[in-house]
C-alpha positions in Angstrom: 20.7 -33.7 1.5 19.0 -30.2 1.3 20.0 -27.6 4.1 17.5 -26.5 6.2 17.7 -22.7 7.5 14.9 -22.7 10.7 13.2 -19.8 12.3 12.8 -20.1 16.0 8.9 -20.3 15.5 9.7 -23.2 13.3 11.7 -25.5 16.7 9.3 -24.0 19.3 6.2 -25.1 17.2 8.1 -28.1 16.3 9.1 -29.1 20.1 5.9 -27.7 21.5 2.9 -29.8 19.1 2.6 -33.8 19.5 2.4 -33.9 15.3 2.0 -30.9 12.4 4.2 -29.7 9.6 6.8 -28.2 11.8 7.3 -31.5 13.9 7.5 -33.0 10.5 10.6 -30.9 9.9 12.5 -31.6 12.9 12.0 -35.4 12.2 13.6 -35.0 9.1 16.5 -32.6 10.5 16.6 -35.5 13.3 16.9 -38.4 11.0 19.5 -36.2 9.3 17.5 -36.4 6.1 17.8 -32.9 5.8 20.7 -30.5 7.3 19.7 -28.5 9.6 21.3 -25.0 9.7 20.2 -22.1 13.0 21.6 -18.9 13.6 23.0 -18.2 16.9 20.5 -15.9 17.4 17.4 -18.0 16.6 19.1 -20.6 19.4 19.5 -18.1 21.8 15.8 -17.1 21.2 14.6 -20.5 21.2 15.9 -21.4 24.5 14.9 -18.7 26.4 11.8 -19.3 24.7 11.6 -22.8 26.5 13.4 -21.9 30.0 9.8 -19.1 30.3 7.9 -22.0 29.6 9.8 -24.0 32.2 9.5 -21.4 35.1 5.5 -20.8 33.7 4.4 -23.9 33.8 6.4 -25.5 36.1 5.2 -28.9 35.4 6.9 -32.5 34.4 6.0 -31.5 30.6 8.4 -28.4 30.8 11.4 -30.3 32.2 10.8 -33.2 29.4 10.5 -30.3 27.0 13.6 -28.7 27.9 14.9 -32.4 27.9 13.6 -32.9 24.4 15.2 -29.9 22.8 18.6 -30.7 23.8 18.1 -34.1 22.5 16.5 -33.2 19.2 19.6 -30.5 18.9 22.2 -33.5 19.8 20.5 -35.9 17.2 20.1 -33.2 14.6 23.9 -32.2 14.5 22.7 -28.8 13.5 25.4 -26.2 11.0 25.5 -23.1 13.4 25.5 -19.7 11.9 27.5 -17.1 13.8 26.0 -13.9 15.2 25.7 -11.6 12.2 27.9 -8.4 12.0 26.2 -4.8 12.5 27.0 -4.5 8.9 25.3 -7.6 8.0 22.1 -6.8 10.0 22.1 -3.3 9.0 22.2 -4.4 5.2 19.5 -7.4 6.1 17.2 -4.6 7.9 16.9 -2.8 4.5 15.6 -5.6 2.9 13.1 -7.1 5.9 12.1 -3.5 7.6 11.7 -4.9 11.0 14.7 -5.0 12.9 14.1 -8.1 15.3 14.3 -10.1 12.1 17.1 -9.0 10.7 19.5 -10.6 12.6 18.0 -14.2 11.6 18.1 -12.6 7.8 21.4 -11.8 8.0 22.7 -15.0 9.6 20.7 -16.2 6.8 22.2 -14.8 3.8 25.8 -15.5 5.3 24.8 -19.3 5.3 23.1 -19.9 1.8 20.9 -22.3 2.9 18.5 -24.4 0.2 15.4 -22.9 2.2 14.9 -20.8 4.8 11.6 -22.5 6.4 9.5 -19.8 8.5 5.6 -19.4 9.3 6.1 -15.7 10.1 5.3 -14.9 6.4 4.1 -11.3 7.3 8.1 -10.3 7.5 9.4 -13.9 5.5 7.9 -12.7 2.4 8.9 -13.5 -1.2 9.7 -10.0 -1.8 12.3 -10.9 1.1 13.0 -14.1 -1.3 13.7 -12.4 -4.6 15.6 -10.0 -3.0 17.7 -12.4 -1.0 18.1 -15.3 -3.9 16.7 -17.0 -0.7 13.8 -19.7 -1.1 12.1 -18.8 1.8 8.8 -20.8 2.9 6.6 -22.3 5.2 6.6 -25.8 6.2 4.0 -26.5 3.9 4.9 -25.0 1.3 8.4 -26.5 1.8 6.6 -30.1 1.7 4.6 -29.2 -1.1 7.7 -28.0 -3.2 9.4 -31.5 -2.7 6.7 -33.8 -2.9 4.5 -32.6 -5.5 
């Protein structure tokens, strides 16, 4: 079982589309194929990601998305990263220059994950990778790593 660092753009697109490569990845993090691993901070981002599209759209879909999530978190079993220290995220800053990701960067250093699965590849970069010892990707690259 590989471990599975996610960005919170990885879950929301994941919860949010009926099928694609980030769905894909939950389904495997749900079927406990693969260990999911989320920093505090991507959680925290996450759901108040989903309550704003709750009190948006105020519709039945919102509450069974919100319904979802917690489901999909209780089936995955997720490993949860602490916050990261100021030290941490002032050293991860260095390496990713924008300071909203460092946080995520930091939590994942501290947790050594097998990937680090992101589509924000202007800040997730392989320069980020080399300098991290990180495999970072994107879903698809991620699938197209493991199945060949």
């Amino acid at each position: 079982m590989q471990s599975l660092f996610l960005d919170s753009n990885i879950l929301l697109e994941g919860m949010r589309s009926r099928w694609g490569l980030s769905k894909a990845v939950l389904s495997l993090c749900a079927a406990r194929i693969h260990q999911m691993v989320l920093a505090r901070h991507v959680i925290t981002e996450v759901e108040r990601a989903l309550i704003e599209v709750l009190r948006v759209e105020q519709a039945e879909e919102a509450d069974d998305l919100l319904v979802d999530y917690f489901t999909f978190i209780d089936k995955a079993r997720p490993m949860i990263v602490p916050l990261a220290t100021i030290q941490e995220v002032t050293a991860a800053a260095r390496i990713i220059h924008h300071l909203n990701h460092a946080p995520v960067l930091a939590a994942a250093i501290r947790a050594r994950p097998d990937w680090l699965l992101s589509n924000n590849t202007e800040h997730f970069t392989q320069t980020v990778a080399s300098r991290t010892g990180l495999k970072v990707a994107t879903p698809y690259e991620f699938f197209r790593a493991i199945h060949p």
